[in-house]
Biotite code that builds the C-alpha atoms (Angstrom):
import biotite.structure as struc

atoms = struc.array([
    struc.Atom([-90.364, 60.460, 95.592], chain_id="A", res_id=1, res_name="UNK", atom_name="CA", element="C"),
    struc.Atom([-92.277, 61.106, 99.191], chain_id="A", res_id=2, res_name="UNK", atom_name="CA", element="C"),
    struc.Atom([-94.416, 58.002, 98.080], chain_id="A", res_id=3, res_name="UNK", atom_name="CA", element="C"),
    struc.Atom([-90.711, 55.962, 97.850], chain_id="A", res_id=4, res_name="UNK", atom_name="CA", element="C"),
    struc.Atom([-90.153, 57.598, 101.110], chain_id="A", res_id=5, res_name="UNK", atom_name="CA", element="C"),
    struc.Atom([-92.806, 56.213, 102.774], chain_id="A", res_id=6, res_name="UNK", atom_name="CA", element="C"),
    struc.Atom([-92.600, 53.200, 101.491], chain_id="A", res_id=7, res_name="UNK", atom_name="CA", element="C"),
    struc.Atom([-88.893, 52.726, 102.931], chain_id="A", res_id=8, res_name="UNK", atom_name="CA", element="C"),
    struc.Atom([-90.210, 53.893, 106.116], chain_id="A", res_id=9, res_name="UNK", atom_name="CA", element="C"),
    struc.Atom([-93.221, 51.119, 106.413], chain_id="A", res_id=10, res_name="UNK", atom_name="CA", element="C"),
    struc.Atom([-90.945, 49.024, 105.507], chain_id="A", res_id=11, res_name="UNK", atom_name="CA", element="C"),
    struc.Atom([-88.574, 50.071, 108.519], chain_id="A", res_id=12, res_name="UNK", atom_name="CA", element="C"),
    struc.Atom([-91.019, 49.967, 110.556], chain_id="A", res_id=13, res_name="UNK", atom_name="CA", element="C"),
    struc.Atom([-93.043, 47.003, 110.122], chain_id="A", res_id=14, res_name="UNK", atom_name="CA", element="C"),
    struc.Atom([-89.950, 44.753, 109.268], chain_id="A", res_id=15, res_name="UNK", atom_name="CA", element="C"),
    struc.Atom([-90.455, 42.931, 112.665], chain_id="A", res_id=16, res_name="UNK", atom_name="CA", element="C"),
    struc.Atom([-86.275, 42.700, 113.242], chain_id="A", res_id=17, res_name="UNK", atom_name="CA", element="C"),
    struc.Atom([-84.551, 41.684, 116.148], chain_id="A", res_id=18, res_name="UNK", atom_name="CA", element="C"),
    struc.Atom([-82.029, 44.741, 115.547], chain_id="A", res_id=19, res_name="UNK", atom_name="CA", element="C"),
    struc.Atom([-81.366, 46.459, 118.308], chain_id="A", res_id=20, res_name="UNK", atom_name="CA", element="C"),
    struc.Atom([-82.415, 50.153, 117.222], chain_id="A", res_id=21, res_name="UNK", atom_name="CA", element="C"),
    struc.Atom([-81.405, 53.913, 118.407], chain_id="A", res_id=22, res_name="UNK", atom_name="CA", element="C"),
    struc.Atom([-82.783, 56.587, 117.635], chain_id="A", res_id=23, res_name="UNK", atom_name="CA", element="C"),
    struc.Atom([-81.008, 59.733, 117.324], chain_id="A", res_id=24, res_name="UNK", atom_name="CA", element="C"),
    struc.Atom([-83.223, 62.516, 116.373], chain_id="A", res_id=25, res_name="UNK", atom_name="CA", element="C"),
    struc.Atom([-85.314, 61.473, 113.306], chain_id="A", res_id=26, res_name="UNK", atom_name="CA", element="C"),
    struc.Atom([-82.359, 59.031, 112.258], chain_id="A", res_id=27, res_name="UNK", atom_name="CA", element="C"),
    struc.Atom([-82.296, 55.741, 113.510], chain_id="A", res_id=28, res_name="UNK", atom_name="CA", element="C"),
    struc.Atom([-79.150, 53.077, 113.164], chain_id="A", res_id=29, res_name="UNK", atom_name="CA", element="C"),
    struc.Atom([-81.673, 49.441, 112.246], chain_id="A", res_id=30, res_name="UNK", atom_name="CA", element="C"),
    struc.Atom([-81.122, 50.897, 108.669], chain_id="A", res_id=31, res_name="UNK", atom_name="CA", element="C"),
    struc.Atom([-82.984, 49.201, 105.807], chain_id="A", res_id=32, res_name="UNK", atom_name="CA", element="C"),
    struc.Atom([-80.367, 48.021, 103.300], chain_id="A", res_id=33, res_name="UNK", atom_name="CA", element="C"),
    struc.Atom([-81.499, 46.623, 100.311], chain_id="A", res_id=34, res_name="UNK", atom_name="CA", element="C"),
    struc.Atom([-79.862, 43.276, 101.178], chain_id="A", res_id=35, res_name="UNK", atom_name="CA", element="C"),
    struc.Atom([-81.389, 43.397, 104.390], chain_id="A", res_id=36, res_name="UNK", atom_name="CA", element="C"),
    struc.Atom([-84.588, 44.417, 102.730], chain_id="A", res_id=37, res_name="UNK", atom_name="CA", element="C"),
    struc.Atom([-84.251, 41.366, 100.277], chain_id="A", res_id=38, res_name="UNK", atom_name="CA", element="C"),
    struc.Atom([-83.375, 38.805, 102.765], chain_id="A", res_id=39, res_name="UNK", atom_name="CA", element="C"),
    struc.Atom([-86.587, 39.360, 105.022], chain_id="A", res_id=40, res_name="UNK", atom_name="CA", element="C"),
    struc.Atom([-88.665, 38.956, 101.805], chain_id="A", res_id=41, res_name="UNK", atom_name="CA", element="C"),
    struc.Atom([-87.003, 35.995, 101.107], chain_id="A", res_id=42, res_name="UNK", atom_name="CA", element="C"),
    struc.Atom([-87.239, 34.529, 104.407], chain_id="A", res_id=43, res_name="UNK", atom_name="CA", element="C"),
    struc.Atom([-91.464, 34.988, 104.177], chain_id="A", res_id=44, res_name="UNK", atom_name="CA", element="C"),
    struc.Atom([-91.399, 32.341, 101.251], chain_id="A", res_id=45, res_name="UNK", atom_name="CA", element="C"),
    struc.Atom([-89.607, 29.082, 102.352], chain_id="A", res_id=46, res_name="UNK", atom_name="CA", element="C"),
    struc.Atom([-90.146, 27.619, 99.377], chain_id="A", res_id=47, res_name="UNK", atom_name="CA", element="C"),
    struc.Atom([-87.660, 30.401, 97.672], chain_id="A", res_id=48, res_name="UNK", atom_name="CA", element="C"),
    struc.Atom([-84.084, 29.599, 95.986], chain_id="A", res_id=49, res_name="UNK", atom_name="CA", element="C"),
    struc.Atom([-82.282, 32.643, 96.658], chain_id="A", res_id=50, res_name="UNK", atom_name="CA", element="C"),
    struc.Atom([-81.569, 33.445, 92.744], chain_id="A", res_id=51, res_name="UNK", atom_name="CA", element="C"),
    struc.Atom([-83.196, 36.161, 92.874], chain_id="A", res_id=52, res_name="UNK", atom_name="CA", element="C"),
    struc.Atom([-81.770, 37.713, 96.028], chain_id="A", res_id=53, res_name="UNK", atom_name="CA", element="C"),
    struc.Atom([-78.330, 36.872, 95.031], chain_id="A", res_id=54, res_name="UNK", atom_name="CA", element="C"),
    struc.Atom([-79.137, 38.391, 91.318], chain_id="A", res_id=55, res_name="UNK", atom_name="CA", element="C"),
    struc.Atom([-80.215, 41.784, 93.119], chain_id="A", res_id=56, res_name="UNK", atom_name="CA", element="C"),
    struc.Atom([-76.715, 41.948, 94.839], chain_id="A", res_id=57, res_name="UNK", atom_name="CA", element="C"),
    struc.Atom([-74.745, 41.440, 92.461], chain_id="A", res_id=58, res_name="UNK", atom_name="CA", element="C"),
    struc.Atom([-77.191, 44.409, 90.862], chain_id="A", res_id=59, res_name="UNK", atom_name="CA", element="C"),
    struc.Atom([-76.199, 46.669, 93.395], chain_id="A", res_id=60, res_name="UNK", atom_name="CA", element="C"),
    struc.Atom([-72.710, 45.635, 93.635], chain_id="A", res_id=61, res_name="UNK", atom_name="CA", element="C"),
    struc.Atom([-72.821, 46.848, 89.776], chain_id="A", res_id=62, res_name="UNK", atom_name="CA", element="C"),
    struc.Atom([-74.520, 49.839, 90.756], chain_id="A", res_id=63, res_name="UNK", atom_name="CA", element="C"),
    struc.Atom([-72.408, 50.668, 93.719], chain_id="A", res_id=64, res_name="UNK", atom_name="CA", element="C"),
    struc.Atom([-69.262, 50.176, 91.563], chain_id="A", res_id=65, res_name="UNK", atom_name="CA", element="C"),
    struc.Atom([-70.441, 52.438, 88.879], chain_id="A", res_id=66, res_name="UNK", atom_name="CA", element="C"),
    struc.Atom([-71.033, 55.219, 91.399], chain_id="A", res_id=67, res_name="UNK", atom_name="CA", element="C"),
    struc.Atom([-67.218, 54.729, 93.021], chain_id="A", res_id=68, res_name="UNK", atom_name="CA", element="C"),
    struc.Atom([-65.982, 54.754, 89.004], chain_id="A", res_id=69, res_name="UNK", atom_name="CA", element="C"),
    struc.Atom([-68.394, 58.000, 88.407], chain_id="A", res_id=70, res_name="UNK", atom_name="CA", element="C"),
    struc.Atom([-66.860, 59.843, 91.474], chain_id="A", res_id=71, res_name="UNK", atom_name="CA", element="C"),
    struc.Atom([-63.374, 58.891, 90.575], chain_id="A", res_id=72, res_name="UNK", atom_name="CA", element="C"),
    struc.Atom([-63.804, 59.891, 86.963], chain_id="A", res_id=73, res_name="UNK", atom_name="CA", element="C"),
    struc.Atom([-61.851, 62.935, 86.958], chain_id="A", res_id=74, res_name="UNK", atom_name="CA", element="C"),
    struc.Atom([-59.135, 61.377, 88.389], chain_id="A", res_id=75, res_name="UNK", atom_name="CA", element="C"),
    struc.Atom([-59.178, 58.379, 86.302], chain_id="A", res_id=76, res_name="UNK", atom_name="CA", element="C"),
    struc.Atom([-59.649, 60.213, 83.025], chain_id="A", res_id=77, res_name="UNK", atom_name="CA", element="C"),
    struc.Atom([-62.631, 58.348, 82.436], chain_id="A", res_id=78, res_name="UNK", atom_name="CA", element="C"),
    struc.Atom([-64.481, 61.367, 80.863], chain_id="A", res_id=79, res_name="UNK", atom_name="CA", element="C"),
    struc.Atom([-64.769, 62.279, 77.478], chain_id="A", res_id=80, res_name="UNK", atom_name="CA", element="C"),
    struc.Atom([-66.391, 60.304, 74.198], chain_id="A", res_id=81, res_name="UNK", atom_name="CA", element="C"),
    struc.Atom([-65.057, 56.257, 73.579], chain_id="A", res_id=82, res_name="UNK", atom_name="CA", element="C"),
    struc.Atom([-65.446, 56.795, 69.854], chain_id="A", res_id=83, res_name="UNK", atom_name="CA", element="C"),
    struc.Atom([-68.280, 54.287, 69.626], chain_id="A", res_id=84, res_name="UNK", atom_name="CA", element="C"),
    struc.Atom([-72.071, 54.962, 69.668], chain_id="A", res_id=85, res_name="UNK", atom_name="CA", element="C"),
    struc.Atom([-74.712, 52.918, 71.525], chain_id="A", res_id=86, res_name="UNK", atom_name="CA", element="C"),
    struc.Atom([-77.875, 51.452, 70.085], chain_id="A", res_id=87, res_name="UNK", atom_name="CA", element="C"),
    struc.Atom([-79.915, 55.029, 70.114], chain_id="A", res_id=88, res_name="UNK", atom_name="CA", element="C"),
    struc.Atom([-77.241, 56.476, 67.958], chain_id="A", res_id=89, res_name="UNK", atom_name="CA", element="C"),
    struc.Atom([-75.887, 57.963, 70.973], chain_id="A", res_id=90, res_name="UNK", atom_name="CA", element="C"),
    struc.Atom([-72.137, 58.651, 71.171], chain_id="A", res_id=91, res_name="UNK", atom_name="CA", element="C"),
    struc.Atom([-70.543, 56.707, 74.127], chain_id="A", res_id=92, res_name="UNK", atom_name="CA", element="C"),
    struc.Atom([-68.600, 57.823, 76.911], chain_id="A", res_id=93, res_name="UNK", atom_name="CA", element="C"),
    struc.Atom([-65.836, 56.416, 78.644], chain_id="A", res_id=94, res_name="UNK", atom_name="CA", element="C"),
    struc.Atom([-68.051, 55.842, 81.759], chain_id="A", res_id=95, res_name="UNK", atom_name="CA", element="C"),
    struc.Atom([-70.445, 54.032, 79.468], chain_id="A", res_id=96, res_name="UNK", atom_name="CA", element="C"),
    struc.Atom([-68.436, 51.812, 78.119], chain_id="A", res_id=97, res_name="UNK", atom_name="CA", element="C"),
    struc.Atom([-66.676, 50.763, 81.778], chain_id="A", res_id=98, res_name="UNK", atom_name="CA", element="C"),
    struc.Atom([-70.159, 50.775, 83.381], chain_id="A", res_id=99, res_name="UNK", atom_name="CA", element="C"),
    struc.Atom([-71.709, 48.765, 80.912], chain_id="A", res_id=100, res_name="UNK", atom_name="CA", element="C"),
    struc.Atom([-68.737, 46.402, 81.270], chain_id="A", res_id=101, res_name="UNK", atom_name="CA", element="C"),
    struc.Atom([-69.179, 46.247, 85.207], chain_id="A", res_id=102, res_name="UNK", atom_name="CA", element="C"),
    struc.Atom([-72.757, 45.340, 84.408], chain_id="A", res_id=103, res_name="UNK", atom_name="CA", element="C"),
    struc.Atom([-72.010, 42.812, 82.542], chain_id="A", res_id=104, res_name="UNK", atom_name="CA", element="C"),
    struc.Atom([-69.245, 41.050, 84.203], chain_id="A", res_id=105, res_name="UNK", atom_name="CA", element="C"),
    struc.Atom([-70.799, 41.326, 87.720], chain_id="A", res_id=106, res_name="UNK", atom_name="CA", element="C"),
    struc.Atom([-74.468, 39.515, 86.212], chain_id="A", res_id=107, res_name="UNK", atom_name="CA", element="C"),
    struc.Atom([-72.816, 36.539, 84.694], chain_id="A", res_id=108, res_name="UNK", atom_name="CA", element="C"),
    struc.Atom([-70.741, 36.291, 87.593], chain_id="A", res_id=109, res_name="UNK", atom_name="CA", element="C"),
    struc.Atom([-73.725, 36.432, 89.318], chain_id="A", res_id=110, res_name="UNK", atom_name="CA", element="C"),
    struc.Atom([-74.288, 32.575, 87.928], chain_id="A", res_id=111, res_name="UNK", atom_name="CA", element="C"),
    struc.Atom([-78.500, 33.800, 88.050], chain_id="A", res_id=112, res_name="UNK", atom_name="CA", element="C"),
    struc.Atom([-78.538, 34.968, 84.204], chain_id="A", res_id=113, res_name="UNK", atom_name="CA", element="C"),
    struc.Atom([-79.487, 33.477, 81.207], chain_id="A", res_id=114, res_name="UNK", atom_name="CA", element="C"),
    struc.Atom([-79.095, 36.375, 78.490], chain_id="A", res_id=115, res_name="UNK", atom_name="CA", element="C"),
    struc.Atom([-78.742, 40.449, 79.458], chain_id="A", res_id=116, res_name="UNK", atom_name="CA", element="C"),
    struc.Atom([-79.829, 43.173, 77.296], chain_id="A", res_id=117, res_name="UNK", atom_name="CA", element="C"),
    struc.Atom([-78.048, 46.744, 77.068], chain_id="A", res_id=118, res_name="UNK", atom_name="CA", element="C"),
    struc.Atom([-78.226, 49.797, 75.450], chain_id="A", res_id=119, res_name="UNK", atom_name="CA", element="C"),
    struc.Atom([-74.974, 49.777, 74.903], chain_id="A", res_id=120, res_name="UNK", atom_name="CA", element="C"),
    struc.Atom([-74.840, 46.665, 73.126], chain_id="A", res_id=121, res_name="UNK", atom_name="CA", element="C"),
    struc.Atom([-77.006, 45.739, 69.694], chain_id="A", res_id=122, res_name="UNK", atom_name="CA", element="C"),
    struc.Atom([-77.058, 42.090, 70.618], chain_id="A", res_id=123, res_name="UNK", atom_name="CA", element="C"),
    struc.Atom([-78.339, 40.335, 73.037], chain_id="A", res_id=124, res_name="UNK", atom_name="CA", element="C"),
    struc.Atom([-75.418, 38.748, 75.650], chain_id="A", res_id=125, res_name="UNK", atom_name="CA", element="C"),
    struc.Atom([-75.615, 35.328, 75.780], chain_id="A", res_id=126, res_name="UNK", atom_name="CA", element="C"),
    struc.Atom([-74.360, 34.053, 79.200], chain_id="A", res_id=127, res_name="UNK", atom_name="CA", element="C"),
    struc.Atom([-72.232, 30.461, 78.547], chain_id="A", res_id=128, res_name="UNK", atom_name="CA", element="C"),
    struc.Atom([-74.411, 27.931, 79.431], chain_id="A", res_id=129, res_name="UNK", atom_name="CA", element="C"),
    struc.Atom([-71.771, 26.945, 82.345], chain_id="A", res_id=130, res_name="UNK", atom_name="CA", element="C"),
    struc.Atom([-72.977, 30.240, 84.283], chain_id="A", res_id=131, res_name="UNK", atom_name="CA", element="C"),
    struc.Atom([-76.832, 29.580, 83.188], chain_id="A", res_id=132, res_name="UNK", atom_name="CA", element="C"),
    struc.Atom([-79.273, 30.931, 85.250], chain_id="A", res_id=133, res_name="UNK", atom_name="CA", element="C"),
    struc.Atom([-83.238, 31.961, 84.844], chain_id="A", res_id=134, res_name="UNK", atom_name="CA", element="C"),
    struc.Atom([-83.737, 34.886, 84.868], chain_id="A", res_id=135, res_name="UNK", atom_name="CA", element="C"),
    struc.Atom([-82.919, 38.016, 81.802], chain_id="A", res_id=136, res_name="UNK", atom_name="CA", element="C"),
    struc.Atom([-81.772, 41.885, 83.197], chain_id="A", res_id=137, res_name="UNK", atom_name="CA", element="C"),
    struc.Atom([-82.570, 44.256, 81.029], chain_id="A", res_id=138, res_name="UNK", atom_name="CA", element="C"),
    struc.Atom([-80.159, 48.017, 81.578], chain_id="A", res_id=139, res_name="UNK", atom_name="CA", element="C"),
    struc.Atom([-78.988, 51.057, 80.661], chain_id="A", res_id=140, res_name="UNK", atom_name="CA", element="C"),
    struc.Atom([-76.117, 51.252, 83.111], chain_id="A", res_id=141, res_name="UNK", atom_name="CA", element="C"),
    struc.Atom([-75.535, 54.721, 83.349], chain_id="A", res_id=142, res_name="UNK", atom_name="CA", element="C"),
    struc.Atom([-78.651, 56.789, 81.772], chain_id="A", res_id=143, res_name="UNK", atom_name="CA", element="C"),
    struc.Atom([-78.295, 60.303, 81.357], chain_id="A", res_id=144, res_name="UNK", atom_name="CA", element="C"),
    struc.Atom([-74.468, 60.071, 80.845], chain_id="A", res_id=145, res_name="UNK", atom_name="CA", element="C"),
    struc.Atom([-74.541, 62.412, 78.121], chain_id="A", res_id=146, res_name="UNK", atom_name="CA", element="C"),
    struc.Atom([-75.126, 64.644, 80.441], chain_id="A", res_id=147, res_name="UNK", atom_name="CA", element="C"),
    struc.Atom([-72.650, 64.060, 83.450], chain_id="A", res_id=148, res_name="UNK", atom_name="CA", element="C"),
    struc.Atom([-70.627, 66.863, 82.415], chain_id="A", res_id=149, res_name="UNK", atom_name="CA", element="C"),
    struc.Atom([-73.393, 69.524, 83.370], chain_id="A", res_id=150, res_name="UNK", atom_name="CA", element="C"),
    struc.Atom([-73.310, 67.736, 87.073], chain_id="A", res_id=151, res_name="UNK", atom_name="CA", element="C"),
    struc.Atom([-77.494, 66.818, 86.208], chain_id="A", res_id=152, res_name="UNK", atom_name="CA", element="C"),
    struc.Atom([-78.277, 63.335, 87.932], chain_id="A", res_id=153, res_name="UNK", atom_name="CA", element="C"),
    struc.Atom([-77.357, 60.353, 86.630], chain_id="A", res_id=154, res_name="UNK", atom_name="CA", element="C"),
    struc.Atom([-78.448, 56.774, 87.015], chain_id="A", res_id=155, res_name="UNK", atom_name="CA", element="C"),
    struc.Atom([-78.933, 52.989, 86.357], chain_id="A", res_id=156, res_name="UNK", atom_name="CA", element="C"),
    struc.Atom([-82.298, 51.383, 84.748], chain_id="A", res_id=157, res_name="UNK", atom_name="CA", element="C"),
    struc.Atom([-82.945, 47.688, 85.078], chain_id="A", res_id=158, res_name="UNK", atom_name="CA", element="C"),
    struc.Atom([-85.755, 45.246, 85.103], chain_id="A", res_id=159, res_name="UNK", atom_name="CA", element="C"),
    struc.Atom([-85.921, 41.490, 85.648], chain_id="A", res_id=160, res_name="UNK", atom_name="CA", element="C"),
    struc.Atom([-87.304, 38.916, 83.561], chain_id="A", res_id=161, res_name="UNK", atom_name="CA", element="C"),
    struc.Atom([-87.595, 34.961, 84.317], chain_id="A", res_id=162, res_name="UNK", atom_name="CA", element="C"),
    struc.Atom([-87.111, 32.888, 81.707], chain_id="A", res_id=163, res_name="UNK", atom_name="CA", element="C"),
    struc.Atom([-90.291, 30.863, 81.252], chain_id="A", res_id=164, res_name="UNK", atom_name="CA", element="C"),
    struc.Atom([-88.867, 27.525, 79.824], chain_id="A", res_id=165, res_name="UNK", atom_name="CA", element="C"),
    struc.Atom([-85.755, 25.413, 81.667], chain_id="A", res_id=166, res_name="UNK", atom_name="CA", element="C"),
    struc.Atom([-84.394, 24.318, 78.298], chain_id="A", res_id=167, res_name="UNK", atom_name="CA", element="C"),
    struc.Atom([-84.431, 27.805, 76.397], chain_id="A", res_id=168, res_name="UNK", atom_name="CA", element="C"),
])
């Protein structure tokens, strides 16, 4: 974790923005976002699309929406078992089934995928060829949700493929 840390905090540092920046105490308002952390790496390589920046945001958006559904779930009545059971075996929650949905949704909206993996899911998701993009997101949308009862952390897991081949 301190090594993520730091790495946030080079990052900050060295980023070379025109921000104006206060400092109050050892917080300081130029905050690195990951959008803002995306779009400087993407303005270093002219030669980039934007597919991939774009694909990241609509990753967090899918993240960020998970988190408001996770805090609201009490309210919602989104705990408790779906009835169905994942790939592992595993029996699903409720806030499996709606993350994994949110996932979903939010990547081939994202017009940047070409085919998504889940846990949640035994098959592969095909995006329609009319939202085709290049690249493949692997994710377990909410990991350790068999747990969320107990109050342990929670997450999401992802990792990005490109496809290698423009026809495939």
């Amino acid at each position: 974790f301190q090594t993520f840390q730091h790495y946030f905090i080079q990052i900050n540092l060295s980023s070379g923005s025109m921000a104006t920046s206060t400092k109050i105490g050892d917080i300081s308002t130029d905050a690195m976002t990951l959008t803002r952390f995306t779009m400087e790496e993407q303005m270093k390589h002219p030669s980039a699309s934007g597919s991939l920046t774009l694909l990241l945001s609509s990753l967090a958006t899918a993240c960020k929406a998970t988190e408001a559904a996770v805090r609201k779930a009490g309210i919602a009545q989104l705990y408790g078992i779906s009835g169905d059971t994942n790939t592992t075996g595993d029996e699903q929650k409720k806030l499996d089934v709606l993350a994994n949905d949110l996932f979903i949704n939010l990547l081939k909206s994202s017009y940047q995928t070409c085919a998504m993996v889940s846990e949640e899911n035994e098959d592969v998701i095909e995006v329609p060829v009319a939202k085709h993009g290049r690249y493949i997101v692997c994710f377990d949308p909410l990991d350790g949700s068999s747990n969320i009862d107990c109050l342990v952390s929670i997450g999401s897991i992802f990792g990005i493929y490109r496809r290698e081949d423009e026809d495939g």
